[in-house]
C-alpha positions, 0 to 999 in steps of 0.5 A: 350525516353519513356518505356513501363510500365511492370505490369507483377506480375509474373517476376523474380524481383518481386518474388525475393522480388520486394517492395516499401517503403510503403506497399502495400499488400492492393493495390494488394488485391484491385487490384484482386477485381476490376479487378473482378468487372470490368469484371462483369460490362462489358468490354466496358468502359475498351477497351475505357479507354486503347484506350486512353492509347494508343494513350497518348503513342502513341502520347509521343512517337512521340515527336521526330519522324517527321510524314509523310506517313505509312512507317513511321507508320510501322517504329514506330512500329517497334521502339516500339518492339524494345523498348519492347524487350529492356526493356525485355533485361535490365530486364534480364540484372538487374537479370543476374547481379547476384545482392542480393535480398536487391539490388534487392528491393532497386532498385525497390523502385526507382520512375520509377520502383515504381507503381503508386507512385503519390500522388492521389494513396498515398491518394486512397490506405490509404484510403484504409487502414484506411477503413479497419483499422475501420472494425476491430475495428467495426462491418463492412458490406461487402466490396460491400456495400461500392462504387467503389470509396472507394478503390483505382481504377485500373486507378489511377494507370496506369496514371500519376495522378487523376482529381483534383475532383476525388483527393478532393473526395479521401481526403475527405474519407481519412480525415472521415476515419481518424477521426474516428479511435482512436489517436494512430492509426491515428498518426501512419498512418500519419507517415507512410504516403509517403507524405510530411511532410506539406502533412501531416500536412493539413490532420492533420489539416483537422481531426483537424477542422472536430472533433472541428465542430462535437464537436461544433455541439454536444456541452453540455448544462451548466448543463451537462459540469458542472456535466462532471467537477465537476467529472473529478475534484473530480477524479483527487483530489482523485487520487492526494490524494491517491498518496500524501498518498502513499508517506507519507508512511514512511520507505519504502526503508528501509524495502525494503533493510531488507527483501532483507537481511534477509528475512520476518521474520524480515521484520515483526517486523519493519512492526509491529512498523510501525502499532504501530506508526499509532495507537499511532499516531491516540491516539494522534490525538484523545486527543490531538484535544478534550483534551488537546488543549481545556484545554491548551486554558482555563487554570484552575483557581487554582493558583499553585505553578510553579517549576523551571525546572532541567532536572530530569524531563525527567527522572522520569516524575514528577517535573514541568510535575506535573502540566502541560496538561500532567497529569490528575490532572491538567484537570479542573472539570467545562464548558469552558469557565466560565463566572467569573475565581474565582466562584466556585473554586472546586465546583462539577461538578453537580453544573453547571448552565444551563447559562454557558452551552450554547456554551462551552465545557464540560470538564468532558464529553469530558473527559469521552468520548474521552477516551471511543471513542478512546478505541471503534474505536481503537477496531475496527480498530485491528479487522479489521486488525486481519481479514484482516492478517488472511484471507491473510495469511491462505488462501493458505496453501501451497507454490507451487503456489507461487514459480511459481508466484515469479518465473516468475512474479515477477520483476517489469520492471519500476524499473531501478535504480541500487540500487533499482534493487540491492535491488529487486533482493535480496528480489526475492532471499530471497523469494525464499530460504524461499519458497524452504526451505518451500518445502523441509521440510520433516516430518521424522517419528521418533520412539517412543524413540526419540518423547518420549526424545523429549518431555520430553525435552519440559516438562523440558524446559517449567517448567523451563520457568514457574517457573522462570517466577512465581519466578520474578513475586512473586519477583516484587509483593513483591518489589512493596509491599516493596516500598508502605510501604516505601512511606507511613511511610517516605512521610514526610522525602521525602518532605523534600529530594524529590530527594531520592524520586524520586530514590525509585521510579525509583527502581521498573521500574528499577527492572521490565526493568531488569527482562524484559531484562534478562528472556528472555535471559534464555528463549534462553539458555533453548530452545538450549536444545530443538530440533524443525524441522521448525525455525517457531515453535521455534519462536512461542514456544518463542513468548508464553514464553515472553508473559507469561512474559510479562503478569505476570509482567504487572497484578502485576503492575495493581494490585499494581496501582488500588489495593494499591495505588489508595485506599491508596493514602492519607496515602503515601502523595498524593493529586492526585493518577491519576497523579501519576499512569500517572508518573509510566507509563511514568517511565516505558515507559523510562525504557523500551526505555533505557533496550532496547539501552543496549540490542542493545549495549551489547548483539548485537554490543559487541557480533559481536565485540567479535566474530570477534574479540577474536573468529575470527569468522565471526559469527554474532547474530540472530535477535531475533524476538519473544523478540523485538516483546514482547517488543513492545506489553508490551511498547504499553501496557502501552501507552493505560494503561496511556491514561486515566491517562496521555493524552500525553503518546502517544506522548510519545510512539510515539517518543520511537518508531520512536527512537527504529526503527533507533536504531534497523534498524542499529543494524540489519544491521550491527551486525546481520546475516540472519538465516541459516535456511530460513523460510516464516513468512507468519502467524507472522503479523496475530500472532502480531495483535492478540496478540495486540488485544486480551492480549493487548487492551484486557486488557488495556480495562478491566483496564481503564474500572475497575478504570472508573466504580469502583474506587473512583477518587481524590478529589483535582484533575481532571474532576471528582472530588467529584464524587463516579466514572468517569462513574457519570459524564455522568448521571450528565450531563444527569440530567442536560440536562432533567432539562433544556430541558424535551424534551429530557428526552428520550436521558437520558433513552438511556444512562441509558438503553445503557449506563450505563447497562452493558449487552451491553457492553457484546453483543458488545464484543460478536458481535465482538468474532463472526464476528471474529469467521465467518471470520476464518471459511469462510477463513478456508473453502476457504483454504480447497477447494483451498486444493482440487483444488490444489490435482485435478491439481496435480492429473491432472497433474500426469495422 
C-alpha cells in the first residue's frame, strides 16, 4: 500500500535529530535556494510538475482498487485521508514510544524515511559538494553564475529516479569537479560517497582517463621532459646524499644518553672530540692523497738497510718506522717518476731537467704545498667554526625564552621507542634543571670584608698556580737540557746498545706526561679553597690554569726541537733531524694516550670503588671537564706540530682519540656523578673552538712557518735537501718553469711578490682578525636589542 511522502522539516523527529548517513546540510541549503528560483521563474512549470505527481500516485494507489463509477472516486479519496492520517498516527506513534534520539535517527536512516537516496541524487548533491569544495580553495563567482543544473534539483527529489541523460550530465559534472581538486581531497570524497564500491571505482577510473588525456594533450616537448628529469634526479640525489651523511654521523645515541645523564657540560667534551676527529680526519685525507700515496707508489731509489720488526716500535716510533712513508726522511727530493732509478742519486733538487717534468709529479712542491694548503683551510674551517659557535651561543643572553620553548615545544612526537624516549626525557629533564638553576641564581651583595677575603683567596690560589707552573716549566727545560748533553757525549756508546737509546728518549715524554697528569690534580685541590658563585666560572678559572700549563710545556719542547736539536743534530748522531722531531711527536702523542688510561683507572674507577667500598658512600667523581678538554688541544697541538715532520701523525691521533672516546664514555657512565649544582654550558663549545684556534693552530702555525722559512733542513734526507730552507723549494721550481716556458715568467713574479714576501701573510692574518672582530660586534649589537625587546615585553607584561 502506498504512503505519502512527509516533507514536513518542522516535525517532531526531525528536530529531535532526524539524519541520514551522509550529510546533507548542503542539500537543504540548495533546497532554499531553488525553491527561490523557482518562485521567480514562475509558478507554471511547477503546478504542471506536481499534477503529474499526482496522478503517478494516483494512479500506484489504484493498483488494487477496481474502477468503476464516482462513488468509487470519493471512496479513494477517502482511503488517501485515511492513509494520510494514518501515516500522522504512526509518526505519533514512533515519537510517543518515548524512544532515544540515537533510536530516533537510526530509524530515519532507514531507506523508506530517507529523502531521495537514489543514485542520481547521491551524484547531484556530491556534485554539489565538490563544487564548493574548489570555491574555497579558488577564487569563485557567484553561485548564480553557475546553471540550475549544477546543483542538485528539487525534482530529483521527489521522484524515484533522473533521466539516464540528466544522470549522465550529472556524472560528468561530478567527475570535472573531481578532478580538479587536490588527491587528498578527491579520495576523501569518494570514500565518503554512499555508492557502491564499483560505483566508485568507474568514477575513479572516469577522473583517471580524463587527467591522462589533458596531460596527453599538454604533453612537453623532449627538451622540457628532459631538463624536468635531470632536475627531479639531482634533487633526489642531493636529498639521498644529505641523508647518507646524516647517517654517517657517528655517536650519536651516545651522546644523546650523556646529555640526558649529565647535562651540556659534559656533553661538550665529547662534542669537542668528535670535531677533532673531523680534522684529523681531513689532515689525513689531504696527505695522505698528495703525499704519501704518490711516494709509497714510487719508492726512493736509495738502497737502505731493512730491519726486522720487534714490536718496540710501537712504542718509541723508531726502528723499522725509520724508514718508512711515515717519516720525512724517507720522502725523496726529485720528480716522480724518473726515467732511469740510478741518475742522480742525491742530486739537488735545482738539477731537475726540464724532459722529466712533463707528466710527473714534483715531490718537493707537492711537499711544500700540501703542508701549507692544509694549515690554510684548516684556518678557515676553525674560523669559521669559531663564528658560527659564538654567534649561537652569545646571541640571547638570557634564558627565559628558552625555558618556555623547552617547556613546551620540545618533544618530538616521532619518537617512539621506549628507549629513545627514555632517554629524550632525561635530556628535556637536565635542560631544565640547568635553565632553572640559571634563573635562580641571585647575585647577593657581599660587604667589603667578604669580597676582600675572597680575593685575596684568588691572589693566593693563582700564584700558587703560576709558580708551580713556572717550577715544572724550568724543571723540563733543564731536563731536556740533561738529555741533549747525554746524547751528544754517548751517541757512540748508543749505537751500540740502541735499546738504552730508546729509554732515555721515552724519559722526556715520560716526564712531561706526568707533569701533565699531576699539576692539574694540584689545580683542583688550590681551587677547593676558593669560592665561586656559578660552577661555570670555576670551569673556566680551570680552563685558564691548564692552559697556562699546557702552553709552558709545549713552547719548552719547540725551543728544545727547533733551538737545540735541529742546529746541533750532527753532533748527537744523526743523518735526518726532521725524522727524529717526527718520532718525539709520535712518542709524545703514546705518552699522552697512556697518562690518559691511568688517569681513567686511578683517579676515576679506584676512586668509585673506594668510596663505595671503604667510604661506604654512594659519592662518585665529577667529570672534569676543563682537564680532559686541555688534554685533547695539548694532543691536537702536537698532531698539527708533526704534520710537517711526520705526514701519517694524523693518522695517529685519529686512532688516540676514537680509543679515548669509548675509554671516557664508559668511565663517565659508570664512575662518574652529574654535578650537584646544574649549569648550562652554553658558551664552553665557543670557548673550545677558540682555544683551538688561536693557542693552537696559532701556534702549530707560527712553528712549522719558523722551521719552513728559517731553518736549515738535513742534507741526507727529505724533498728539500741541499737546500738553504724548504721555502727555496718553490723559487726553485719557479726558475725552472721561466727557463723552459718564458711566457710565464709572470706566475714567477706572483710567487716572489705573493708569495715569498711576508707582508701578505700579515694582510691575510689581519683580514681574518677583523672578520672575527665584526662578527662578535654584529652578534653583540643583536644580543643587545634582543636585550631590549625582551625589557619592553616584561615591561609590557607588568603594566
Amino acid at each position: 500500500m502506498a504512503r505519502n511522502v512527509n516533507f514536513d522539516l518542522s516535525h517532531p523527529l526531525m528536530e529531535a535529530g532526524l539524519e541520514s548517513p551522509a550529510d546533507e546540510e548542503g542539500v537543504h541549503d540548495s533546497f532554499q535556494q531553488l525553491i527561490a528560483e523557482h518562485a521567480d521563474n514562475g509558478a507554471a512549470s511547477s503546478a504542471l510538475e506536481l499534477q503529474q505527481l499526482q496522478s503517478d500516485l494516483v494512479e500506484e494507489s489504484q493498483d488494487n482498487i477496481p474502477l468503476c463509477g464516482p462513488e468509487h472516486e470519493h471512496r479513494r479519496q477517502g482511503a488517501s485521508d485515511l492513509e494520510c492520517d494514518g501515516g500522522e498516527r504512526e509518526m505519533d506513534q514512533i515519537q510517543g514510544e518515548g524512544w532515544s534520539s540515537d533510536t530516533l535517527k537510526i530509524l530515519s536512516s532507514m531507506p523508506s524515511r530517507t529523502i531521495g537516496r537514489n543514485r542520481g541524487a547521491i551524484i547531484s548533491q556530491y556534485c554539489n559538494k565538490t563544487l564548493k569544495l574548489r570555491r574555497r580553495r579558488q577564487t569563485r563567482p557567484s553561485i548564480r553564475d553557475f546553471s540550475p543544473s549544477s546543483r542538485p534539483s528539487i525534482r530529483s527529489y521527489g521522484m524515484e529516479g533522473d533521466t539516464i541523460d540528466a544522470e549522465v550530465s550529472k556524472r560528468e559534472r561530478l567527475v570535472n569537479n573531481l578532478q580538479n581538486l587536490p588527491v587528498s581531497d578527491r579520495v576523501r570524497m569518494l570514500r565518503g560517497m554512499p555508492l557502491s564500491v564499483a560505483e566508485k571505482k568507474e568514477i575513479r577510473n572516469l577522473v583517471m582517463q580524463k587527467e591522462k588525456r589533458i596531460l596527453s594533450n599538454k604533453r612537453l616537448s623532449c627538451y622540457s621532459q628532459l631538463k624536468y628529469y635531470i632536475i627531479i634526479a639531482a634533487r633526489k640525489s642531493w636529498y639521498s646524499w644529505l641523508s647518507f651523511l646524516h647517517s654517517l654521523q657517528p655517536w650519536q645515541t651516545l651522546l644523546k644518553r650523556v646529555s640526558g645523564r649529565f647535562g651540556t657540560g659534559v656533553l661538550s667534551y665529547f662534542l669537542f672530540l668528535k670535531t677533532l676527529v673531523f680534522f684529523n680526519v681531513f689532515l689525513f685525507l689531504v696527505t695522505g692523497a698528495f703525499l704519501v700515496l704518490p711516494q709509497a707508489v714510487h719508492p726512493p731509489d736509495e738502497a737502505t738497510e731493512t730491519r726486522s720488526f720487534s714490536g718496540l716500535e710501537l712504542l718509541t716510533g723508531a726502528g723499522s718506522f725509520s724508514h718508512t712513508v711515515m717519516y720525512y726522511g724517507y720522502y725523496t727530493n726529485y720528480t716522480l717518476p724518473r726515467s732511469s732509478r740510478g741518475e742522480g742519486r742525491g742530486q739537488n733538487a735545482s738539477a731537475l731537467s726540464s724532459d722529466s717534468q712533463q707528466f710527473s709529479y714534483n715531490m718537493p712542491l707537492a711537499y711544500f704545498f700540501t703542508i701549507g694548503m692544509a694549515f690554510f683551510i684548516t684556518c678557515i674551517i676553525l674560523v669559521y667554526s669559531m663564528s658560527k659557535t659564538f654567534g649561537r651561543s652569545f646571541r640571547i643572553n638570557k634564558s627565559n625564552s628558552i625555558l618556555t620553548m623547552k617547556t613546551f615545544s620540545s618533544w618530538d612526537f616521532k619518537v617512539i621507542k621506549k628507549k629513545s624516549v627514555q632517554i629524550m626525557s632525561e635530556n628535556i629533564c637536565t635542560q631544565l634543571k640547568e635553565l632553572l638553576a640559571e634563573l635562580t641564581q641571585k647575585n647577593t651583595k657581599s660587604t667589603f670584608c667578604k669580597r676582600f677575603c675572597r680575593q685575596m683567596v684568588h691572589g693566593v690560589a693563582w700564584t700558587i698556580c703560576i709558580a708551580s707552573t713556572t717550577g715544572c716549566m724550568a724543571g723540563v727545560y733543564y731536563f731536556s737540557e740533561f738529555i741533549h748533553k747525554d746524547l751528544q757525549q754517548n751517541y757512540r756508546k748508543f749505537e751500540v746498545y740502541p735499546l738504552m737509546k730508546e729509554a732515555r728518549l721515552l724519559s722526556l715524554p715520560t716526564v712531561v706526561s706526568l707533569i701533565n697528569l699531576l699539576l692539574p690534580a694540584l689545580f683542583n685541590v688550590v681551587a677547593w679553597m676558593e669560592i665561586y658563585e656559578s660552577p661555570s666560572v670555576f670551569a673556566y678559572v680551570a680552563i685558564g690554569r691548564n692552559l697556562m700549563l699546557k702552553t709552558s710545556m709545549l713552547g719548552v719542547l719547540c725551543f728544545h726541537w727547533l733551538g737545540r736539536v735541529a742546529p746541533e743534530y750532527k753532533s748527537i748522531g744523526l743523518t735526518c733531524w726532521e725524522s727524529f722531531v717526527g718520532e718525539e711527536l709520535y712518542r709524545f702523542l703514546l705518552m699522552d694516550f697512556i697518562f690518559t688510561l691511568l688517569d681513567t683507572l686511578f683517579g676515576e674507577l679506584l676512586w668509585r670503588l673506594f668510596s663505595e667500598k671503604v667510604l661506604k658512600k654512594k659519592r662518585k667523581p665529577v667529570f672534569d671537564i676543563a682537564r680532559n678538554v686541555l688534554d685533547l688541544i695539548y694532543g691536537q697541538t702536537l698532531a698539527w706540530l708533526g704534520v710537517l715532520f711526520s705526514p701519517l701523525l694524523p693518522a695517529v691521533q685519529i686512532l688516540k682519540l676514537f680509543l679515548v672516546f669509548y675509554i671516557k664514555m664508559s668511565s663517565v657512565m659508570m664512575n662518574c656523578q652529574a654535578p650537584r649544582k646544574p649549569y648550562r654550558a652554553s658558551q664552553m663549545t665557543t670557548i673550545f673552538i677558540t682555544l683551538l684556534c688561536i693557542p693552537s693552530l696559532l701556534g702549530a702555525s707560527v712553528c712549522v712557518t719558523y722551521t719552513m722559512w728559517s731553518i736549515t733542513p738535513s742534507t741526507s734526507c727529505g724533498p728539500f735537501r741541499g737546500l738553504s730552507t724548504m721555502f727555496k723549494a718553490g723559487k726553485h721550481w719557479m726558475k725552472i718553469l721561466e727557463k723552459d716556458n718564458p711566457k710565464l715568467s709572470v706566475l714567477s713574479k706572483a710567487h716572489t711578490y705573493f708569495v715569498e714576501n711576508p707582508f701578505f701573510l700579515f694582510v691575510g692574518a689581519g683580514i681574518f682578525l677583523i672578520v672575527i672582530y665584526f662578527h662578535s660586534q654584529v652578534v653583540d649589537g643583536q644580543r643587545k636589542i634582543i636585550s631590549l625587546l625582551q625589557d619592553q615585553i616584561q615591561n609590557d607584561s607588568t603594566c
